[in-house]
N, C-alpha and C positions, 0 to 999 in steps of 0.2 A: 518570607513574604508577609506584608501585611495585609490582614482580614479586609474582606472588602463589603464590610455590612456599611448600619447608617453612621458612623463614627467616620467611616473612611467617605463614604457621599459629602458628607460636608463640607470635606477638603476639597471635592473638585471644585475645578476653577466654570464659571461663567459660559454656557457654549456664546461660540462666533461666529459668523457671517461667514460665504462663500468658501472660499479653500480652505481659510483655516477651520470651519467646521468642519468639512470630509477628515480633516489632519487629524481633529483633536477627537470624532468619534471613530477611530480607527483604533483607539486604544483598547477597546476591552472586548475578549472574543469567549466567546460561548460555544466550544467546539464539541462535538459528540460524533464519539466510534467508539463502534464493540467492541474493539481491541487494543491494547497499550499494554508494555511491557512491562510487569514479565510478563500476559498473558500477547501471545504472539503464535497467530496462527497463518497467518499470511505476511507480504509486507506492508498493509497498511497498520498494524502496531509502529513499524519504527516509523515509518514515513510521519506519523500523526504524533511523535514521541520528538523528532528531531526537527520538524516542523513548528512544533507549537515552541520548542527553545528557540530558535533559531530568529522566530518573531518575538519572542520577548526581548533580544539583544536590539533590536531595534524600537523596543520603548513600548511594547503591544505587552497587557496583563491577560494570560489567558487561563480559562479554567476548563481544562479537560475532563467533560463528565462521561464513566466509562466503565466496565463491564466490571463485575465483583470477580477477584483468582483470589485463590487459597495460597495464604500466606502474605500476599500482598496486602497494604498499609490500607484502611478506607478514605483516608488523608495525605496525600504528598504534596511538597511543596518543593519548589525547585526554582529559590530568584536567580534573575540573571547578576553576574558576577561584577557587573558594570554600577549594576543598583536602578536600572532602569526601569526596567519590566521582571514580569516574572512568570511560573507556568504552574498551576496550583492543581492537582491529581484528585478527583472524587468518584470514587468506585462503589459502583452501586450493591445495596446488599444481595444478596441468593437470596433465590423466590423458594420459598416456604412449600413449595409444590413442584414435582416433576409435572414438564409440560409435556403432552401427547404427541408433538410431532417437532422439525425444526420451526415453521413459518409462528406454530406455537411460543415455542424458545425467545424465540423474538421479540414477538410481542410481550413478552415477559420480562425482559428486558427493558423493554419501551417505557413500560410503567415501572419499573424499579430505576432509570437513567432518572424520570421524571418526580419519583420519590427520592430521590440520592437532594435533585437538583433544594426540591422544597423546601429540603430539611435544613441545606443551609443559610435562609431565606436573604440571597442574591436576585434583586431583577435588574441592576444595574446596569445590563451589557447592553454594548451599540449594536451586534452583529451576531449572527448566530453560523457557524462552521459546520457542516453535516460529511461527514466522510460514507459514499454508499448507502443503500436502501435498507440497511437495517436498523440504522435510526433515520429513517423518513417520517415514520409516522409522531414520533417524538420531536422532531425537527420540525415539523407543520404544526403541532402542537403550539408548541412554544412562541413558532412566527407569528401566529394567528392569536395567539394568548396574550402576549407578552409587545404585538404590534412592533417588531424589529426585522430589519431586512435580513435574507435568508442566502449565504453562497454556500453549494452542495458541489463534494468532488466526486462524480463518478470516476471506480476505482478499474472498474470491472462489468461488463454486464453477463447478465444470464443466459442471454442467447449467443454472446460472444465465449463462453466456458461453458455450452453443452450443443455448441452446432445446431442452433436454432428454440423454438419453442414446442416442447413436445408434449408436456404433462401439465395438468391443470396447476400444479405447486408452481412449476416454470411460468406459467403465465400469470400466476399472483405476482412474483418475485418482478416479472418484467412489467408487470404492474404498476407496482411500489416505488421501481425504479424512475416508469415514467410521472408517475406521481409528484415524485423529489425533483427530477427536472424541471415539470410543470409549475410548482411553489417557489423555485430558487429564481432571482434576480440575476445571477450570475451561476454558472458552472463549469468549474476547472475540470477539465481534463490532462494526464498524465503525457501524453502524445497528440502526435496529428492521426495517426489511426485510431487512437481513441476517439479523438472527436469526430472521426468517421461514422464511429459504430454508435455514439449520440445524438448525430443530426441525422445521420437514416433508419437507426432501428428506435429510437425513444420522440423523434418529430421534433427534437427540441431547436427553436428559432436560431438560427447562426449567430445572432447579435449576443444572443446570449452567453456563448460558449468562448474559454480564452484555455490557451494550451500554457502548462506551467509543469514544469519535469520534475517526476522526482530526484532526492538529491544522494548525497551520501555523504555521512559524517568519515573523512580522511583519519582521526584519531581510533572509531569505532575498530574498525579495520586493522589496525598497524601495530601489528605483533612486534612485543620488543624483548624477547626470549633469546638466550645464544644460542650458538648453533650446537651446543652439544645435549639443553635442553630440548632443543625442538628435535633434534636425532630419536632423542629415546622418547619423545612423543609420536616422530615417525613410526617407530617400530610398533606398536599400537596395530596400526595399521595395513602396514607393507615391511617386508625386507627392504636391507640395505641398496641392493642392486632392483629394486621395481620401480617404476615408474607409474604415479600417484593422478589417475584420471577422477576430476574430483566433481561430484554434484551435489548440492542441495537446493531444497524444497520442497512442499508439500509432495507426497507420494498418490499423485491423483491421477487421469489419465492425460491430461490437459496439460501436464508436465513434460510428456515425453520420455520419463523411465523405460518404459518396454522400448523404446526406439534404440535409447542407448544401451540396454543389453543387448538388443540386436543385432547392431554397431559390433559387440565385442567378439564374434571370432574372427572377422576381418583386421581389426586392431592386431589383438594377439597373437594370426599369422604371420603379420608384417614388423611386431612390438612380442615377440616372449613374455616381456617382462613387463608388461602393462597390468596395475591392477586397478580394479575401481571403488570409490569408496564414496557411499550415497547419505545422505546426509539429512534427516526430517522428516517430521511425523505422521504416520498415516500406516496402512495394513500392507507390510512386505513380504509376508509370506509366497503371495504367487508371483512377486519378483526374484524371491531367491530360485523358486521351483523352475522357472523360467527361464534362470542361470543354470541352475545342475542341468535342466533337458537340454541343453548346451554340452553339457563335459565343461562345466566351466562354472561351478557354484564357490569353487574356491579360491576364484579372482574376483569375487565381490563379496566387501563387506559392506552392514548395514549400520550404520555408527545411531541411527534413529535420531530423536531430539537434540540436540548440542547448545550446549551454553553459549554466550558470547563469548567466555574467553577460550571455548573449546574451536568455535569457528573462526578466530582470529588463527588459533596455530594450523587447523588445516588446510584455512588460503595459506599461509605461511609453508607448508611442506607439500601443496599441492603441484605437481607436472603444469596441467591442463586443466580447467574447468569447463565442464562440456554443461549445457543448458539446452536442448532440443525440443523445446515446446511446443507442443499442437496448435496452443493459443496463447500471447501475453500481451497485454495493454502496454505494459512496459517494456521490464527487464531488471528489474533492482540488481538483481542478482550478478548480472552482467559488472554492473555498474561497480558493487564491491568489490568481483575478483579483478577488476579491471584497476581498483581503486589498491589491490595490494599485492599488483605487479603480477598477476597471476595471465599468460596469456589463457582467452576463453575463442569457443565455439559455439557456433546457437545455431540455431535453426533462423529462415530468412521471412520470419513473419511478425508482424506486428509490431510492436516498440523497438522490437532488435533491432529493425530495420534502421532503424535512426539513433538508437544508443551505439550499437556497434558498423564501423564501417570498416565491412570488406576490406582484406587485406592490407591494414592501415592500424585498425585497432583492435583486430580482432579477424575470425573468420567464421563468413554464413557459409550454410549448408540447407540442402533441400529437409522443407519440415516433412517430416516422417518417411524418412527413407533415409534405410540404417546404413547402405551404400554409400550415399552422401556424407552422413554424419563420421563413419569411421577415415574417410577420406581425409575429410576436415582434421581429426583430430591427428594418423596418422602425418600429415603434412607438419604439423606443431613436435612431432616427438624424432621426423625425420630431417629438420632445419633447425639447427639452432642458430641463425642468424635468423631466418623468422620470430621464432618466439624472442630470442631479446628484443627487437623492433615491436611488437606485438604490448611485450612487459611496455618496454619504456614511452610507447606511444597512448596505452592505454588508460597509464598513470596520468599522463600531462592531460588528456582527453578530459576525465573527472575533474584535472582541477583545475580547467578553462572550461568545464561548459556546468558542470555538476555541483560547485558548493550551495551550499544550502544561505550564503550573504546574499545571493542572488535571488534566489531563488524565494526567499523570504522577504523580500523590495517588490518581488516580481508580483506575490501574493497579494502584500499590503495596497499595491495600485491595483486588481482586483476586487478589494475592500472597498479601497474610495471608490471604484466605479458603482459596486454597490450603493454604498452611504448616498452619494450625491445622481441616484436614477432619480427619473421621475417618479412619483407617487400615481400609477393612475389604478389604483385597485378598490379607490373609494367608492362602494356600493357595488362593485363586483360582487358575484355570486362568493360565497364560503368555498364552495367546491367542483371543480372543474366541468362545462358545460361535457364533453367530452373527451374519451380516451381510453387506451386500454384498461374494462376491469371497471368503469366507471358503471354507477345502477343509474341508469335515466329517472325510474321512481324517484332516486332519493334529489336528485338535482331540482327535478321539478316539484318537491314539496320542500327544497328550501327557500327557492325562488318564490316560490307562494307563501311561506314566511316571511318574507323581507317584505314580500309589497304589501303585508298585512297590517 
């Protein structure tokens, strides 16, 4: 990809009048999240990794400014293959000091995304991308600095991943979040329950808000190993004769881990030879403990963090994918084992709801009731004319409603909605008259700044 300092400015062409201005400032995106692969701790790493490709193939130059990992490049570069676009990677450096708490981290962060961006001295972009509240406040920065329209995708909220607002950190976080709603022009949401839990928990105005799924790369997924490779990767695992109940995810409670150990002496009354094999990083010790006070610590392993090409072969030798979640906006997860024939079970809340249909593409189960969930899964290991239908409906599923050619057209018309809003923030206050977490002091001595 070529550099996009003043050498490259020159070459742009002239802006134009009406549509073709929204067309021709849609080109260059200024995207920021904490996370991109390798560093991946939830799924907004891939989503914001396969997303920002995916609008380069459609002519968009984007430059993803993003958290410093160890090992990873402070520069990547990634054109599109076509020679259109491209996706240019700048990771910010490590802060020279431990920060005292997470809400700290962040904001540590914030000013290193915004020292990363200076250094390469770019102000070029039409639009600025904010993925989640943890570059909110970098995100506002820049809109207000730099005078560029602002879309922000809440990924997740905070009251929606801790059953409400309970601790003064939760009510910053639900803050920050309302904050980012408040400054963005547009905000994408992953689902229609997402955009539920947007316009009634963050106030944010309907008009505002457009629902865009996430997607799933069909290549990421699709193990091309033979089957006597993938056997003795099985074995890893499970025996020959067990049956491979497969989950990953963050190990949080909001996953539904303990639900599906739960789940498991029901399973392997009905299933002997059921094992389960959990997948992602976070503290498992009191899920193995969990398992043994079961009689049953030795039909769970914990395989912990996994590469991508280690989770390609275990959707590839997986039974079942069981996903039983307290809470998800989405379901990526769904999305992949669905994407590599794997039949899944989930729980009937939130994005499941609408990524997976009921005995069609998949099958729901009551969230948090191991009752339910063993049913569910038992049904998948006691039909096998189910689960082929399951596989083969699941697949076609992702690749009619999920490519990311879509879903990346779908974004771009979000953008121009952006680019071509009305302007009416001339002589607006700097910062918000009200909202959660706002100081009245400070609103009313800026407002007496300006009329000064």
């Amino acid at each position: 990809m070529q550099p996009r300092g003043a050498a490259e400015k020159a070459k742009v062409k002239p802006r134009l009048g009406g549509a073709e201005a929204v067309k021709e400032k849609s080109q260059r995106v200024l995207m920021l999240s904490w996370e991109y692969p390798p560093r991946l701790v939830g799924g907004m790493g891939r989503h914001v990794d396969e997303l920002s490709q995916a609008l380069a193939k459609t002519g968009a130059w984007v430059d993803v400014v993003t958290a410093h990992h160890p090992g990873a490049p402070e520069r990547e570069e990634k054109p599109d293959a076509g020679g259109r676009g491209g996706v240019r990677v700048l990771r910010a450096w490590p802060s020279p000091i431990d920060p005292l708490d997470f809400v700290c981290d962040i904001h540590q962060l914030g000013f290193g995304l915004l020292q990363r961006l200076l250094a390469e001295r770019v102000a070029d972009y039409d639009l600025i991308h904010a993925h989640d509240w943890l570059v909110a406040f970098p995100a506002r920065t820049l809109k207000h600095g730099l005078g560029l329209p602002l879309v922000a995708t809440i990924h997740a909220t905070e009251a929606g991943r801790m059953s409400g607002i309970h601790t003064p950190e939760q009510h910053y976080i639900h803050s920050a979040e309302w904050l980012l709603s408040y400054e963005a022009r547009r905000v994408i949401c992953c689902s229609e329950t997402m955009a539920g839990e947007v316009l009634a928990g963050l106030s944010t105005p309907r008009d505002k808000v457009r629902v865009v799924p996430n997607g799933v790369d069909l290549d990421r997924v699709a193990c091309h190993e033979g089957p006597e490779q993938l056997k003795e990767f099985r074995r890893r695992w499970a025996r020959d004769n067990e049956r491979i109940i497969f989950f990953v995810g963050r190990l949080v409670r909001e996953k539904g881990v303990e639900v599906l150990i739960d789940a498991l002496p029901e399973v392997i009354a009905a299933h002997p030879r059921a094992k389960l094999v959990v997948a992602g990083g976070g503290w498992h010790r009191h899920l193995w403990e969990r398992a043994a006070g079961k009689g049953l610590g030795h039909k769970v392993v914990f395989a912990g963090f996994v590469s991508e090409e280690e989770l390609r072969r275990l959707y590839a030798v997986a039974d079942v994918a069981a996903f039983p979640s307290l809470y998800e906006p989405f379901g990526i997860v769904a999305l992949e084992a669905m994407a590599a024939e794997v039949p899944v079970v989930t729980s009937d809340i939130g994005g499941f709801r609408e990524v997976v249909r009921h005995e069609e593409t998949g099958i729901h189960t009551w969230a948090n009731n191991p009752g339910s969930l063993a049913w569910g899964i038992n049904r998948v290991f006691s039909d096998a004319r189910l689960a082929q239908r399951l596989r083969r409906n699941g697949r076609a599923e992702v690749e009619r409603r999920y490519g990311w050619e879509g879903i990346a057209a779908r974004t771009r018309e979000v953008y121009a909605e952006a680019l071509s809003a009305e302007q009416n923030e001339a002589g607006a206050p700097v910062v918000p008259r009200a909202g959660p977490g706002v100081r009245p002091r400070y609103v009313a001595g800026k407002e007496a700044y300006r009329r000064s």
